[in-house]
MIKOL-677447 format. One line per field, with one value per residue (C-alpha): residue in three letters; z, y, x. Coordinates in steps of 0.05 Angstrom, whole numbers, plus 5000, padded with zeros to 4 digits. Example, Ala and Ser with C-alpha at 12.3 -4.5 7.8 and 13.67 -1.06 7.14 Angstrom:
REM residues 2
aa: ALA SER
z: 5156 5143
y: 4910 4979
x: 5246 5273
This chain:
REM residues 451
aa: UNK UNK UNK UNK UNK UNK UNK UNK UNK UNK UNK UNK UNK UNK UNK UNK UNK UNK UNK UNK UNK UNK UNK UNK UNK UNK UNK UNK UNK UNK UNK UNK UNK UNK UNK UNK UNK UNK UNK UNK UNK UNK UNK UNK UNK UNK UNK UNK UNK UNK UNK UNK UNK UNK UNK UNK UNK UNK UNK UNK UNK UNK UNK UNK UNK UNK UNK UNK UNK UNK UNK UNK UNK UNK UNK UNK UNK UNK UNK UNK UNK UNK UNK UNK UNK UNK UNK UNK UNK UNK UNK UNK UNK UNK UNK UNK UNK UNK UNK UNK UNK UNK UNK UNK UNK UNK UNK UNK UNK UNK UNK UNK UNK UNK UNK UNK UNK UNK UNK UNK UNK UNK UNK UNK UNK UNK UNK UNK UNK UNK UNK UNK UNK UNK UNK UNK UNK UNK UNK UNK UNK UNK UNK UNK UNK UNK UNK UNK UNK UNK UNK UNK UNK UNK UNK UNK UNK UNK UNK UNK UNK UNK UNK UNK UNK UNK UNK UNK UNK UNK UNK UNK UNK UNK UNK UNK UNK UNK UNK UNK UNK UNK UNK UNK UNK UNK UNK UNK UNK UNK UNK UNK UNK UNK UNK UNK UNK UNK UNK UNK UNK UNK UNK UNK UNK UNK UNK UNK UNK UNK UNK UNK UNK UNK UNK UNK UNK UNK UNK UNK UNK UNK UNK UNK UNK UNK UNK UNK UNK UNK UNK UNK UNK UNK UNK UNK UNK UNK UNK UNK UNK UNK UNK UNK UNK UNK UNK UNK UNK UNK UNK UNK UNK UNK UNK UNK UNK UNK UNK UNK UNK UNK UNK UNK UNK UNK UNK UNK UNK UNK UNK UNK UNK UNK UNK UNK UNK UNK UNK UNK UNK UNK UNK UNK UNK UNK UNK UNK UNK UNK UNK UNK UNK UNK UNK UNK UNK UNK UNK UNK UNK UNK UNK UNK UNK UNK UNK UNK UNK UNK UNK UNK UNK UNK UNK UNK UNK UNK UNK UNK UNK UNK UNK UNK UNK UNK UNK UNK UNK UNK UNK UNK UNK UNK UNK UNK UNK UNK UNK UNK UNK UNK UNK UNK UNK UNK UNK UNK UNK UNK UNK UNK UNK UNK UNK UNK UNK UNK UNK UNK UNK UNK UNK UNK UNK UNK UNK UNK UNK UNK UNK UNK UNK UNK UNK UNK UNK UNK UNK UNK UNK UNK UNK UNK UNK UNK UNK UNK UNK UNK UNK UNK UNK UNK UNK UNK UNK UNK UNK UNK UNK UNK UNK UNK UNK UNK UNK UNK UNK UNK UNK UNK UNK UNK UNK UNK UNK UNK UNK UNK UNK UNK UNK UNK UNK UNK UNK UNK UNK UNK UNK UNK UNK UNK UNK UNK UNK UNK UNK UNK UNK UNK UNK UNK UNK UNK UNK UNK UNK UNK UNK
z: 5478 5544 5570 5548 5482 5477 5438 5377 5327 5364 5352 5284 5261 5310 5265 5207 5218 5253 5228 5180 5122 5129 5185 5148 5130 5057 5045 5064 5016 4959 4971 4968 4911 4877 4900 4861 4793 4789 4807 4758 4700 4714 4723 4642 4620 4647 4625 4565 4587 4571 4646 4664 4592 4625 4698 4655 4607 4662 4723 4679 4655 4728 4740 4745 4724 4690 4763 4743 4679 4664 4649 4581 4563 4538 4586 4655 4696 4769 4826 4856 4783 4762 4829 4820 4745 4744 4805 4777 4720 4759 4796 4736 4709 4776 4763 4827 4881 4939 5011 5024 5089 5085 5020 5004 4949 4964 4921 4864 4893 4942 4880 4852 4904 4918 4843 4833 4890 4873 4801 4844 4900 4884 4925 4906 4877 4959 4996 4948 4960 5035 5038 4988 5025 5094 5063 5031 5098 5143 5097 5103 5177 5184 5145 5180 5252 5220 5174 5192 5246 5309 5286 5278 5222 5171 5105 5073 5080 5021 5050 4999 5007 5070 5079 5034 5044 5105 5072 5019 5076 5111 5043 5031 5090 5091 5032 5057 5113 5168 5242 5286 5297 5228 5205 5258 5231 5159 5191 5217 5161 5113 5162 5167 5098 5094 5046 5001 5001 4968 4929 4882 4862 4788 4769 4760 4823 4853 4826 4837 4910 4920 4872 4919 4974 4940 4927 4993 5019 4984 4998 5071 5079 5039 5090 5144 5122 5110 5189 5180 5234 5251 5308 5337 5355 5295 5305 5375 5397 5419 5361 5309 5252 5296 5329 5262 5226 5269 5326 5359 5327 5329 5355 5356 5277 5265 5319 5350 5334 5284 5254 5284 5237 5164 5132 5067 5051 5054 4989 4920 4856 4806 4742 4713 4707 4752 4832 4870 4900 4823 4811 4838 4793 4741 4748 4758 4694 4657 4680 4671 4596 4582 4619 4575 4527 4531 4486 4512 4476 4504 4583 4617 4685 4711 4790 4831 4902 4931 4984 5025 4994 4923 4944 4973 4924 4849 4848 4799 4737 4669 4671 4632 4614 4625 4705 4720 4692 4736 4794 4760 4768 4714 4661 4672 4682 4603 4580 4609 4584 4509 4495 4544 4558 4621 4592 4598 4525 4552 4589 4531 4532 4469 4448 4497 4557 4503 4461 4460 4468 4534 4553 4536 4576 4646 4661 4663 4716 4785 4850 4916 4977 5017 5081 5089 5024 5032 4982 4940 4944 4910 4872 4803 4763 4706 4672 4606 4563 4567 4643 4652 4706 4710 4776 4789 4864 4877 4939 4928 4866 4816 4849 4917 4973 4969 4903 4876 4814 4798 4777 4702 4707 4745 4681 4626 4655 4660 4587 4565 4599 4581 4503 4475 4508 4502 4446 4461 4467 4527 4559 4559 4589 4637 4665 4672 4696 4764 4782 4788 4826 4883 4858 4826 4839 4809 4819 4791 4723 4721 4726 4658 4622 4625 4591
y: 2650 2678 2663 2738 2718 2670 2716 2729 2692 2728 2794 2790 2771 2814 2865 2843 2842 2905 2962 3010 3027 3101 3102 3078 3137 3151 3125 3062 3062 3096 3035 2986 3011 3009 2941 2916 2956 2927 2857 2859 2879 2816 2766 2795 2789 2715 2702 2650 2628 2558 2532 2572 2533 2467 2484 2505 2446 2391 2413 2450 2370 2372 2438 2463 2506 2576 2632 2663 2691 2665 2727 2734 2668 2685 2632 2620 2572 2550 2600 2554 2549 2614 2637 2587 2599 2675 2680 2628 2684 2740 2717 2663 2724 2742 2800 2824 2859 2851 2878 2922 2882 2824 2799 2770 2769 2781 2817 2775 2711 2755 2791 2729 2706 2769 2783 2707 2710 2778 2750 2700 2738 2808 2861 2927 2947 2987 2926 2880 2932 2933 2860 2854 2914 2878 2803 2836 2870 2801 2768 2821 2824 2748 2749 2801 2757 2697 2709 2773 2774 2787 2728 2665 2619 2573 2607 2539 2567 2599 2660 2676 2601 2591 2660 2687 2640 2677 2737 2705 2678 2748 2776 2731 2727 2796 2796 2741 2786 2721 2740 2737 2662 2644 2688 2647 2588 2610 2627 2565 2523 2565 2565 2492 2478 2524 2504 2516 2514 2553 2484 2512 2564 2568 2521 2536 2517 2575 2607 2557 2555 2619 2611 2558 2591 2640 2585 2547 2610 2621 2555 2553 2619 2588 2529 2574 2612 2540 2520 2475 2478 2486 2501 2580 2591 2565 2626 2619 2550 2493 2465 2519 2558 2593 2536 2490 2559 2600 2576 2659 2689 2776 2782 2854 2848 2800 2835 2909 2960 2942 2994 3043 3015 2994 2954 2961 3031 2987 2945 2957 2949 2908 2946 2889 2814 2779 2766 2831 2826 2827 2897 2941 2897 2917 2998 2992 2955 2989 3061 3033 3011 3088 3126 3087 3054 3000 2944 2887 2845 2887 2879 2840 2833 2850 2852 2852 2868 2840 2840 2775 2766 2769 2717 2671 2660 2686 2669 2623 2627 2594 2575 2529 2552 2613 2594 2585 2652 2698 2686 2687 2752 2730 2719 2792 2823 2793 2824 2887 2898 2858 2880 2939 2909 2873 2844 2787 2769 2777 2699 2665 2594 2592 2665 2691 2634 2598 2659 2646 2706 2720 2648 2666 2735 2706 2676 2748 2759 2754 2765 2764 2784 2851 2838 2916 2928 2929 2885 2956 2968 2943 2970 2935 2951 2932 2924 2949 2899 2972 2974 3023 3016 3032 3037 3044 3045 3045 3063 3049 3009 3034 3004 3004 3044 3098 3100 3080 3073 3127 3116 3134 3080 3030 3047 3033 2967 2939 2966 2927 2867 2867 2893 2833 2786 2837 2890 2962 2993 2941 2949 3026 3009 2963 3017 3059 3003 2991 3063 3064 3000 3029 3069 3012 2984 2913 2893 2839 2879 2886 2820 2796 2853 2815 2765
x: 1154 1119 1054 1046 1049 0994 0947 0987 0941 0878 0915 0923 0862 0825 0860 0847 0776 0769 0813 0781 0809 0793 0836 0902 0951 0953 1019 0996 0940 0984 1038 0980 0948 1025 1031 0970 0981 1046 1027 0979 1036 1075 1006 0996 1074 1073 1019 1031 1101 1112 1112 1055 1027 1044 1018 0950 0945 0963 0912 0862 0838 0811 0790 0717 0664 0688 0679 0742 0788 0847 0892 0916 0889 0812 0786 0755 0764 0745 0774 0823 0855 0848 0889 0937 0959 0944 0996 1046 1043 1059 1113 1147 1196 1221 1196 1155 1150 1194 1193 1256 1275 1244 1253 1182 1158 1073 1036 1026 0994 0950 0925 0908 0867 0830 0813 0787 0746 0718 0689 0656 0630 0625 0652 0672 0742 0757 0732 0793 0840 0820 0835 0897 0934 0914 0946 1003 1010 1013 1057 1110 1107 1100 1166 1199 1185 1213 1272 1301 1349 1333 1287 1328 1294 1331 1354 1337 1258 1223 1199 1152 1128 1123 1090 1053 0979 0973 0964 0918 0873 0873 0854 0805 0778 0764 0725 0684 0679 0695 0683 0751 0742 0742 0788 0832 0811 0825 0894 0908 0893 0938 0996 0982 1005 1067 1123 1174 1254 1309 1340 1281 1313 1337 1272 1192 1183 1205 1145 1100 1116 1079 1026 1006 1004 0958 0911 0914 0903 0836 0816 0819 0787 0726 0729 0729 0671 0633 0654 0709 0757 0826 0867 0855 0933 0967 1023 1046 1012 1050 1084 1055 1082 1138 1173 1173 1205 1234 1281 1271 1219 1215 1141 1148 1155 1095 1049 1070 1039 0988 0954 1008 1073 1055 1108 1075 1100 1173 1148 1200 1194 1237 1251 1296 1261 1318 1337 1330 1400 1426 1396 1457 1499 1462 1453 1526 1553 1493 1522 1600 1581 1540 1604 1656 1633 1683 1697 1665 1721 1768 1742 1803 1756 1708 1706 1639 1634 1572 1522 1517 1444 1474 1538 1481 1429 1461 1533 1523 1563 1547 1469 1437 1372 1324 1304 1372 1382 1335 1391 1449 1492 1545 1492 1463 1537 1553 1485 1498 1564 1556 1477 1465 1404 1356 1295 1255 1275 1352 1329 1309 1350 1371 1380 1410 1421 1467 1489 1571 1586 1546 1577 1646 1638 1620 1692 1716 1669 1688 1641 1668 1626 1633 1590 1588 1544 1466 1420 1420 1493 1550 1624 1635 1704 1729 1796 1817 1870 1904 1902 1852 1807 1738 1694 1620 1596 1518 1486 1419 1399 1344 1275 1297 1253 1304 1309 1243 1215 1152 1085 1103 1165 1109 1059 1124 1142 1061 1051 1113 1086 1014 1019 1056 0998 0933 0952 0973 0897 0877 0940 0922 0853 0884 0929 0866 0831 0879 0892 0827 0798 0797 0733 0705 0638 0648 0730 0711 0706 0783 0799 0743 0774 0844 0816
């Protein structure tokens, strides 16, 4: 970096501060809006899963007073708590949102964050949108500058962990409506306590890495507000956040032409509760089994070409339990073809993780990688023990930015997260409820009424 680049950290939250949300085109708004509804879906669906149980019973013992609801569990707890488990929730079923380019997964934890804080400290439901899209915002371009090429940062790095508490502290700290010092201080202490590495993957961890980050992100923008300190240049400084992640870091993606580009409008939607780069995979063996119906018994092989993204993090044949299901391609390949299906109940350990039959299909399945193929792309055939062949080529998966899921698929998926854990007349009202927040006087109403 350049003496010209000095000001980064000053830039950003000078931004964040400053711009005015009137100002912001309405796809940005739409997107952000989008962003939150469906975050919200998968905080409910998680809601009682057996880590996010564990994570509850084990640090509630210590937590304190009831500020904030616990969604889906018909308790409050203290806002650090209630951030943390509420966005372990959202993001413990893989099944969130995830920026098109950079992979980041933001929404969920930022949420979490915003809506705790907003039980505590009132604000309206356009002031927590102003500062969710703002943190979902940061985190996208933050990952943009230091994972996506021309950037040069480690794969090893969580993205979403090492990422996404910026974006709660932005959020935050826009609520708490912190001057452009603190809001660099808020910065700086987030960024400070980045973490989070892909050996996670196939555990909880993976989600509690971000759910973390949603908390720590909370926390130092109430330490700003209170005057502690940090350093003002945690981006660019010597020895900050881009030279311990980032060996070339793109500062045109994490600082040009804010309020001018939006990388927001770029944010996707999963429709199936699994890796991203598995979702091609998917529409393609999903379409193959509609168009011919084969026999799975029948199926000789069946032959996956696949993005580098999808070679990298969910080649992994014959998992052993529901986490290290979410990334395994071979597991959702067997499902597709034997049950036709892609639901969360389709990662249960011991009905489907150790069904036989699901076990005995993944040898025939074989993924090799095509470094031509985008994260949405992919070619799947399959062989016949007659020699027919069978092929399936998809150019832009079901969820991606160019092939996105509507508002009325958006509104299926959060009903058939939320009804199992609320009942089918709050989920309705719940819906209602986050369409509308951005009208809302109180937004902390939304978050008591998923008690």
């Amino acid at each position: 970096m350049t003496s010209t680049d000095t000001a980064v950290t000053a830039r950003l939250a000078a931004f964040a501060v400053e711009t005015d949300p009137a100002t912001w085109p309405d796809t940005v708004r739409r997107e952000a809006l989008r962003s939150f509804f469906n975050a919200m879906g998968c905080a409910l669906g998680g809601a009682r899963h057996a880590m996010v149980d564990i994570a509850d019973k084990t640090l509630g013992a210590f937590a304190g007073p009831g500020q904030a609801t616990l969604f889906g569990r018909a308790r409050k707890s203290d806002i650090l708590h209630a951030t943390l488990i509420n966005g372990l929730a959202s993001s413990i079923y893989s099944f969130d949102d995830t920026h098109e380019v950079a992979v980041v997964h933001p929404s969920g934890p930022i949420a979490a964050a915003a809506l705790a804080l907003a039980e505590h400290r009132p604000v309206s439901g356009a002031d927590l949108l102003a500062g969710f899209t703002l943190g979902v915002e940061m985190t996208c371009r933050l990952c943009l500058g230091t994972t996506v090429p021309p950037a040069d940062g480690s794969f090893a790095w969580s993205g979403t962990g090492i990422t996404v508490g910026l974006g709660a502290a932005i959020a935050a700290g826009r609520m708490l409506r912190l001057d452009t010092e603190r809001m660099r201080v808020a910065m700086g202490l987030a960024l400070s306590q980045a973490s989070g590495f892909r050996a996670m993957h196939g555990t909880a961890t993976v989600a509690l890495m971000p759910a973390h980050a949603g908390q720590m992100g909370l926390r130092a923008a109430l330490m700003a507000e209170q005057g502690f300190t940090a350093g003002l240049s945690a981006l660019e400084g010597h020895y900050g956040f881009l030279s311990v992640f980032c060996n070339n870091p793109d500062l045109d993606a994490l600082a040009g032409d804010l309020g001018q580009r939006w990388e927001i409008p770029r944010n996707t939607y999963k429709p199936y509760p699994c890796g991203i780069v598995i979702h091609p995979i998917l529409d393609a063996c999903l379409k193959l089994r509609a168009d011919h119906r084969p026999d799975p018994d029948r199926i000789v092989s069946v032959a996956i070409q696949a993005s580098p993204g999808a070679m990298k993090l969910c080649n992994n044949r014959n998992p052993k339990d529901e986490m290290q299901a979410h990334v395994s391609l071979h597991h959702w390949t067997a499902l597709a073809f034997i049950r036709g299906t892609a639901r969360i109940q389709d990662m249960d350990t011991e009905t489907a993780v150790k069904d036989p039959a699901l076990m005995a299909f993944q040898d025939k399945v074989n993924a090799s990688l095509n470094p031509a193929l985008a994260a949405d792309q992919t070619v799947v055939e399959i062989e016949m023990a007659d020699g027919a062949k069978h092929t399936c080529r998809i150019e832009h998966g079901i969820g991606s930015r160019l092939n996105p899921m509507s508002d009325t698929d958006l509104e299926r998926k959060f009903a058939g997260l939320a009804e199992p854990i609320v009942g089918p007349a709050r989920a309705t009202e719940l819906i209602q409820r986050c369409w509308a927040i951005a009208s809302a006087p109180d937004a902390g109403e939304l978050a008591r009424a998923a008690a």
